[in-house]
N, C-alpha and C positions, 0 to 999 in steps of 0.2 A: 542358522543362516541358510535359505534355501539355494539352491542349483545355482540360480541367474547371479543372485549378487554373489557367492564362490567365486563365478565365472568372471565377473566384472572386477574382483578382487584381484587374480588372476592377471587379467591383463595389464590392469593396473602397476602389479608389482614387476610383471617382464618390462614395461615401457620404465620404469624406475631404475631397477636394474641395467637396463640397455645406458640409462645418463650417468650411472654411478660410476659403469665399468668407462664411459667416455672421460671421466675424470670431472662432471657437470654437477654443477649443486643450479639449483634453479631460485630465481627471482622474478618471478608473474607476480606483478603489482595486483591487487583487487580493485576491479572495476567498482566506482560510486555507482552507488542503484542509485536512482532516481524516478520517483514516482509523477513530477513535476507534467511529461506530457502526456499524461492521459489527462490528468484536470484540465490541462491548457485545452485537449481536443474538446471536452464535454463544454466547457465555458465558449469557446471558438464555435460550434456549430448554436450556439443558445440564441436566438435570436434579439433578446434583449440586452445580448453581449458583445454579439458579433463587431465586427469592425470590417470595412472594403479590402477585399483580397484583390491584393495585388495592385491597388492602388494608393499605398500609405492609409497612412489614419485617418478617418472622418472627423475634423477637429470641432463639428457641430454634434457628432456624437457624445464625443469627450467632455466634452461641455454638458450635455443633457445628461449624463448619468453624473458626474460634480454635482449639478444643482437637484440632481433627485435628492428630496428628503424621505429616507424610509423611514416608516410609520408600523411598530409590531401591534399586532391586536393579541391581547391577555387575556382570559389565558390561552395558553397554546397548548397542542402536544409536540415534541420533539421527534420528526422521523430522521434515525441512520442506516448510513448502508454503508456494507462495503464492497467495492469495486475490485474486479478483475480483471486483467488484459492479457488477453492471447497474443501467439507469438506475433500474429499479424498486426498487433495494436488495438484489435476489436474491446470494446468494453462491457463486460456484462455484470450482472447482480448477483453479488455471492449472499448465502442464504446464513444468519449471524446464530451462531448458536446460544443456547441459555445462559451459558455462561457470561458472554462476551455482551450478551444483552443486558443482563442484570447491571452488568460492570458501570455499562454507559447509564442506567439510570440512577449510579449512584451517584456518580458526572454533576448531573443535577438535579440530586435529593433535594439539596438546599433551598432552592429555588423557586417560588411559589406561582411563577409566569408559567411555569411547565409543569402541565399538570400528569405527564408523561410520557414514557421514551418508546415509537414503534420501529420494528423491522420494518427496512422498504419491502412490502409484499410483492413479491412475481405477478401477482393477481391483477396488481394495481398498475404495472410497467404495460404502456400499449409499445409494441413493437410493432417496427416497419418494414418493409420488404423492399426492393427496388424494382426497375420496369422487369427486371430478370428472375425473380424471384429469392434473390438473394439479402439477408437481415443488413438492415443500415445499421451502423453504428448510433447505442444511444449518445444523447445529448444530455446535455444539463438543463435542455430544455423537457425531455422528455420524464426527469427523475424528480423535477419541480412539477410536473402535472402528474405523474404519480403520488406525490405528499399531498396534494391537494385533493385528490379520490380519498384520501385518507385524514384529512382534515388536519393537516399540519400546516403551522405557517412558516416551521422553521426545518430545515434540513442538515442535517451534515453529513458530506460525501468524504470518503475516506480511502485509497488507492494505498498498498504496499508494495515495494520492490524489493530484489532482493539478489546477492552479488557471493559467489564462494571462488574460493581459490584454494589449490595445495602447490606448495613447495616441498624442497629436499630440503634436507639441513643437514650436517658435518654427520652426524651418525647416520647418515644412508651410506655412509663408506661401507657400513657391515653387512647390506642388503647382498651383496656377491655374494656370502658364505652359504647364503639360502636361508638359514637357521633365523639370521636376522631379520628377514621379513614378517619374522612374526615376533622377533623380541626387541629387532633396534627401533626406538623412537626417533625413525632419520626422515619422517613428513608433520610438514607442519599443515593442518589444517584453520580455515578460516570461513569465517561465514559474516555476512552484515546483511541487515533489514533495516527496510525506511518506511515508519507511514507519514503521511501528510493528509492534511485534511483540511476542507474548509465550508464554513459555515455561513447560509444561504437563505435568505429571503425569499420564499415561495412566491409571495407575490409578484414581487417586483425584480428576483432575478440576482439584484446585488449582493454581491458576497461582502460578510458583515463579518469576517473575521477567519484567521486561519492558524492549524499549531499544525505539532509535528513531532515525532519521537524515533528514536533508532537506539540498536545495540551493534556492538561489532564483539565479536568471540574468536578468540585462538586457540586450536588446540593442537599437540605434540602425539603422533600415534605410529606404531611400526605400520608399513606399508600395509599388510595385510587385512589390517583391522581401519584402512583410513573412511570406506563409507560407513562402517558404525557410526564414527564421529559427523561424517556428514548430515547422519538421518539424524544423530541427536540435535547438533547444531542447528539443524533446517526448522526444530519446535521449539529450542530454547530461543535463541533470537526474534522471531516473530513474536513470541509470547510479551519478552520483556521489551521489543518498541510497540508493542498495543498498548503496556501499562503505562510507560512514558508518554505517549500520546493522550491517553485520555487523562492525565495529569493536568498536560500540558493547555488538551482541549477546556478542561473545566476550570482555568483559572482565563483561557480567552468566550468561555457564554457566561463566564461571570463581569467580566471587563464589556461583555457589549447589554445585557441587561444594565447591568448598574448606567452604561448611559443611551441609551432606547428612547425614543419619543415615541411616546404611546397613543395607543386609540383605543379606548373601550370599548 
Protein backbone atom coordinates (compact mmCIF):
# COMPACT_ATOMS: atom_id res chain seq x y z
CA UNK A 1 0.00 0.00 0.00
CA UNK A 2 1.79 3.26 -1.01
CA UNK A 3 2.24 6.62 1.21
CA UNK A 4 -1.22 8.34 0.17
CA UNK A 5 -3.71 5.58 0.84
CA UNK A 6 -1.59 4.69 4.41
CA UNK A 7 -2.40 8.33 4.83
CA UNK A 8 -6.16 8.15 3.90
CA UNK A 9 -6.25 5.06 6.12
CA UNK A 10 -4.97 6.95 8.76
CA UNK A 11 -7.44 9.47 8.83
CA UNK A 12 -10.01 7.32 8.28
CA UNK A 13 -9.36 5.32 11.34
CA UNK A 14 -8.85 8.77 13.91
CA UNK A 15 -12.42 9.98 12.49
CA UNK A 16 -13.77 6.30 13.59
CA UNK A 17 -12.05 6.31 16.57
CA UNK A 18 -13.24 9.91 17.41
CA UNK A 19 -17.26 8.12 16.92
CA UNK A 20 -16.32 5.05 18.83
CA UNK A 21 -15.00 6.93 21.92
CA UNK A 22 -18.38 9.23 21.33
CA UNK A 23 -20.25 6.05 22.13
CA UNK A 24 -21.61 6.50 17.92
CA UNK A 25 -22.12 3.43 15.91
CA UNK A 26 -23.22 5.09 12.54
CA UNK A 27 -26.15 4.52 10.12
CA UNK A 28 -25.47 6.42 6.44
CA UNK A 29 -28.13 4.88 4.30
CA UNK A 30 -26.51 4.22 0.71
CA UNK A 31 -27.53 6.61 -1.84
CA UNK A 32 -29.49 4.79 -5.13
CA UNK A 33 -27.18 5.65 -8.15
CA UNK A 34 -29.11 6.43 -10.82
CA UNK A 35 -27.95 6.64 -14.15
CA UNK A 36 -31.61 7.77 -15.42
CA UNK A 37 -30.56 11.70 -16.04
CA UNK A 38 -27.87 11.60 -18.12
CA UNK A 39 -30.25 9.50 -20.81
CA UNK A 40 -32.96 11.92 -19.92
CA UNK A 41 -30.25 14.82 -20.83
CA UNK A 42 -28.95 13.03 -24.24
CA UNK A 43 -32.73 12.19 -25.31
CA UNK A 44 -34.00 16.08 -24.06
CA UNK A 45 -31.50 17.93 -26.20
CA UNK A 46 -32.18 15.24 -29.53
CA UNK A 47 -34.13 17.12 -31.58
CA UNK A 48 -36.42 14.52 -32.78
CA UNK A 49 -37.16 14.05 -29.05
CA UNK A 50 -37.29 17.17 -27.70
CA UNK A 51 -40.52 18.51 -26.33
CA UNK A 52 -41.22 22.68 -25.47
CA UNK A 53 -39.33 23.69 -22.33
CA UNK A 54 -41.08 25.39 -20.30
CA UNK A 55 -44.14 25.26 -21.91
CA UNK A 56 -45.75 21.78 -21.04
CA UNK A 57 -45.88 19.19 -23.69
CA UNK A 58 -46.38 19.56 -27.42
CA UNK A 59 -49.49 17.24 -27.52
CA UNK A 60 -48.99 17.51 -31.66
CA UNK A 61 -45.65 16.09 -30.99
CA UNK A 62 -46.91 13.36 -28.84
CA UNK A 63 -48.88 12.34 -31.36
CA UNK A 64 -46.33 12.38 -34.36
CA UNK A 65 -43.94 10.15 -32.60
CA UNK A 66 -47.24 7.56 -31.50
CA UNK A 67 -47.95 7.36 -35.16
CA UNK A 68 -44.36 7.15 -36.30
CA UNK A 69 -44.00 3.60 -37.69
CA UNK A 70 -40.29 2.66 -37.33
CA UNK A 71 -39.03 0.67 -40.21
CA UNK A 72 -35.27 -1.42 -39.51
CA UNK A 73 -33.33 -1.90 -42.61
CA UNK A 74 -31.49 -5.69 -42.46
CA UNK A 75 -29.02 -6.14 -42.30
CA UNK A 76 -27.43 -3.91 -39.82
CA UNK A 77 -24.47 -3.48 -37.70
CA UNK A 78 -24.95 -2.81 -33.93
CA UNK A 79 -23.08 0.32 -32.65
CA UNK A 80 -22.45 0.55 -28.52
CA UNK A 81 -21.16 2.84 -26.35
CA UNK A 82 -20.63 3.54 -23.09
CA UNK A 83 -21.25 6.83 -21.42
CA UNK A 84 -19.61 8.93 -18.84
CA UNK A 85 -20.59 11.88 -16.72
CA UNK A 86 -18.54 14.14 -14.94
CA UNK A 87 -19.18 15.75 -11.82
CA UNK A 88 -20.72 18.64 -13.66
CA UNK A 89 -23.18 16.30 -15.67
CA UNK A 90 -21.16 16.74 -18.92
CA UNK A 91 -21.36 13.51 -21.04
CA UNK A 92 -18.75 11.98 -22.82
CA UNK A 93 -17.58 8.56 -24.81
CA UNK A 94 -15.82 6.10 -22.82
CA UNK A 95 -13.52 3.99 -25.14
CA UNK A 96 -15.12 -0.09 -24.58
CA UNK A 97 -12.44 -2.48 -24.16
CA UNK A 98 -12.05 -6.04 -25.87
CA UNK A 99 -13.26 -7.67 -23.59
CA UNK A 100 -16.48 -5.91 -22.92
CA UNK A 101 -16.80 -5.76 -26.81
CA UNK A 102 -16.68 -9.33 -27.49
CA UNK A 103 -19.26 -9.76 -24.57
CA UNK A 104 -21.91 -7.53 -26.43
CA UNK A 105 -21.41 -9.40 -29.56
CA UNK A 106 -22.15 -12.28 -28.10
CA UNK A 107 -25.54 -10.26 -26.99
CA UNK A 108 -26.37 -10.86 -30.52
CA UNK A 109 -24.50 -13.86 -31.92
CA UNK A 110 -27.90 -15.25 -32.58
CA UNK A 111 -29.07 -12.98 -34.52
CA UNK A 112 -28.79 -12.87 -38.32
CA UNK A 113 -30.15 -8.87 -38.73
CA UNK A 114 -26.84 -7.94 -37.09
CA UNK A 115 -24.22 -8.61 -38.94
CA UNK A 116 -22.02 -7.03 -36.07
CA UNK A 117 -21.24 -5.17 -33.00
CA UNK A 118 -18.95 -1.67 -33.32
CA UNK A 119 -17.40 0.65 -30.56
CA UNK A 120 -18.81 4.16 -30.96
CA UNK A 121 -15.37 5.62 -32.37
CA UNK A 122 -14.12 9.21 -31.03
CA UNK A 123 -13.40 9.56 -34.64
CA UNK A 124 -16.89 9.43 -35.57
CA UNK A 125 -18.23 11.79 -32.52
CA UNK A 126 -18.42 15.69 -34.09
CA UNK A 127 -18.11 17.73 -31.11
CA UNK A 128 -19.16 21.23 -30.51
CA UNK A 129 -17.98 24.25 -28.83
CA UNK A 130 -20.09 27.11 -27.69
CA UNK A 131 -19.90 31.12 -28.67
CA UNK A 132 -17.03 30.82 -25.69
CA UNK A 133 -15.13 28.10 -26.77
CA UNK A 134 -16.24 25.90 -24.45
CA UNK A 135 -17.40 21.66 -25.37
CA UNK A 136 -21.53 21.46 -25.49
CA UNK A 137 -22.64 18.60 -24.09
CA UNK A 138 -23.22 15.57 -26.49
CA UNK A 139 -26.70 14.61 -27.33
CA UNK A 140 -28.40 11.63 -28.40
CA UNK A 141 -28.67 13.47 -31.33
CA UNK A 142 -25.07 13.79 -31.79
CA UNK A 143 -24.16 9.69 -31.02
CA UNK A 144 -27.11 8.77 -33.71
CA UNK A 145 -25.05 10.85 -36.28
CA UNK A 146 -21.91 9.26 -35.23
CA UNK A 147 -23.64 5.49 -35.91
CA UNK A 148 -24.57 6.65 -38.93
CA UNK A 149 -20.58 7.79 -40.08
CA UNK A 150 -20.50 4.31 -39.15
CA UNK A 151 -23.23 2.71 -40.86
CA UNK A 152 -25.30 1.47 -38.01
CA UNK A 153 -28.99 1.58 -37.96
CA UNK A 154 -29.13 0.52 -34.49
CA UNK A 155 -27.41 2.04 -31.31
CA UNK A 156 -27.30 1.14 -27.79
CA UNK A 157 -26.26 3.80 -25.33
CA UNK A 158 -25.38 2.67 -21.99
CA UNK A 159 -24.68 5.09 -18.68
CA UNK A 160 -23.36 3.59 -15.20
CA UNK A 161 -23.75 4.98 -11.63
CA UNK A 162 -22.50 4.22 -8.89
CA UNK A 163 -23.09 4.78 -4.84
CA UNK A 164 -20.49 3.50 -1.59
CA UNK A 165 -20.97 3.98 1.82
CA UNK A 166 -19.14 2.65 5.39
CA UNK A 167 -20.63 2.31 8.51
CA UNK A 168 -19.46 1.31 12.15
CA UNK A 169 -20.85 -1.82 13.54
CA UNK A 170 -20.73 -3.11 17.44
CA UNK A 171 -16.99 -4.34 16.96
CA UNK A 172 -15.70 -0.69 16.30
CA UNK A 173 -16.09 -0.76 20.24
CA UNK A 174 -12.41 -2.22 19.93
CA UNK A 175 -11.02 0.47 17.62
CA UNK A 176 -9.92 2.66 21.01
CA UNK A 177 -7.43 -0.18 21.87
CA UNK A 178 -5.43 0.89 18.62
CA UNK A 179 -4.64 -2.85 18.09
CA UNK A 180 -8.16 -3.09 16.80
CA UNK A 181 -7.87 -1.03 13.92
CA UNK A 182 -6.39 -3.39 12.17
CA UNK A 183 -8.03 -6.65 13.69
CA UNK A 184 -11.65 -5.56 14.68
CA UNK A 185 -14.07 -6.01 11.94
CA UNK A 186 -16.18 -2.93 13.45
CA UNK A 187 -16.74 -1.22 9.35
CA UNK A 188 -19.11 -2.24 7.26
CA UNK A 189 -18.38 -1.45 3.76
CA UNK A 190 -20.84 -1.23 0.84
CA UNK A 191 -20.79 -0.56 -2.77
CA UNK A 192 -23.76 -0.51 -5.55
CA UNK A 193 -23.64 -0.07 -9.57
CA UNK A 194 -26.39 0.61 -11.95
CA UNK A 195 -26.35 0.41 -15.79
CA UNK A 196 -29.15 1.20 -17.75
CA UNK A 197 -29.43 1.33 -21.24
CA UNK A 198 -31.42 1.90 -24.26
CA UNK A 199 -31.82 0.94 -27.62
CA UNK A 200 -32.12 3.48 -30.47
CA UNK A 201 -33.14 3.81 -34.06
CA UNK A 202 -30.50 5.76 -35.94
CA UNK A 203 -32.81 6.95 -38.12
CA UNK A 204 -35.53 7.98 -36.81
CA UNK A 205 -34.37 8.83 -33.24
CA UNK A 206 -37.05 6.39 -31.44
CA UNK A 207 -36.02 4.43 -28.65
CA UNK A 208 -37.03 0.77 -29.50
CA UNK A 209 -36.38 -0.53 -26.25
CA UNK A 210 -34.59 -0.42 -22.84
CA UNK A 211 -32.77 -3.03 -19.85
CA UNK A 212 -30.87 -2.49 -17.00
CA UNK A 213 -28.64 -4.47 -14.60
CA UNK A 214 -27.08 -3.74 -11.04
CA UNK A 215 -25.11 -5.39 -8.08
CA UNK A 216 -25.16 -4.19 -4.53
CA UNK A 217 -22.07 -5.90 -2.31
CA UNK A 218 -21.28 -5.70 1.70
CA UNK A 219 -18.40 -6.15 3.01
CA UNK A 220 -17.10 -6.40 7.02
CA UNK A 221 -13.33 -4.93 7.36
CA UNK A 222 -11.10 -3.46 10.46
CA UNK A 223 -11.03 0.13 9.97
CA UNK A 224 -7.55 0.04 8.67
CA UNK A 225 -7.92 -2.18 5.75
CA UNK A 226 -11.58 -0.40 4.73
CA UNK A 227 -10.21 1.26 1.17
CA UNK A 228 -8.72 -2.31 0.23
CA UNK A 229 -12.36 -3.30 0.25
CA UNK A 230 -13.41 -0.23 -1.35
CA UNK A 231 -10.93 -0.64 -4.43
CA UNK A 232 -11.97 -4.18 -4.66
CA UNK A 233 -15.63 -3.53 -4.51
CA UNK A 234 -15.29 -0.48 -6.98
CA UNK A 235 -14.31 -3.78 -9.86
CA UNK A 236 -16.49 -6.24 -8.61
CA UNK A 237 -19.80 -4.55 -8.84
CA UNK A 238 -19.39 -2.73 -12.13
CA UNK A 239 -18.25 -6.07 -13.47
CA UNK A 240 -21.26 -8.13 -12.37
CA UNK A 241 -24.18 -5.24 -13.36
CA UNK A 242 -22.42 -5.20 -17.04
CA UNK A 243 -23.02 -8.88 -16.99
CA UNK A 244 -26.57 -8.43 -15.76
CA UNK A 245 -27.16 -5.85 -18.14
CA UNK A 246 -26.24 -7.42 -21.22
CA UNK A 247 -28.41 -10.34 -20.19
CA UNK A 248 -30.96 -8.29 -19.65
CA UNK A 249 -30.12 -6.17 -23.04
CA UNK A 250 -30.11 -9.41 -25.26
CA UNK A 251 -33.28 -10.81 -24.20
CA UNK A 252 -34.94 -6.94 -25.04
CA UNK A 253 -32.93 -6.77 -29.19
CA UNK A 254 -34.38 -10.16 -29.21
CA UNK A 255 -38.12 -9.00 -28.10
CA UNK A 256 -37.67 -5.84 -30.59
CA UNK A 257 -36.17 -7.97 -33.81
CA UNK A 258 -38.69 -10.77 -33.30
CA UNK A 259 -41.40 -7.82 -33.78
CA UNK A 260 -39.52 -5.04 -36.27
CA UNK A 261 -41.29 -4.10 -39.61
CA UNK A 262 -38.77 -4.39 -41.96
CA UNK A 263 -37.44 -2.77 -45.07
CA UNK A 264 -34.93 -4.56 -47.21
Amino acid sequence: MNALRWMSALRRSIVLVALVVAGCETHQALVEPNPMPALARLAAADPDQAVKLGGGVDPAQIAGMLDTRVQLRFPTTLTVTRLTVDYYGGVGVNTLEAEELNAWEKVVGNHPQITGVLPLSPVAVKYRTDINGRPVPLTMGDLREAAARQQSGLILVYVQAESQVENLNTAAALYWTGVGLFLSPGTDVEHKTVMQAVLVDTRSGMILGGATGDSHRKRTSAAAFTQIQHDKLSKETPKESLEELQVSSGRMIADVLANARRVQ
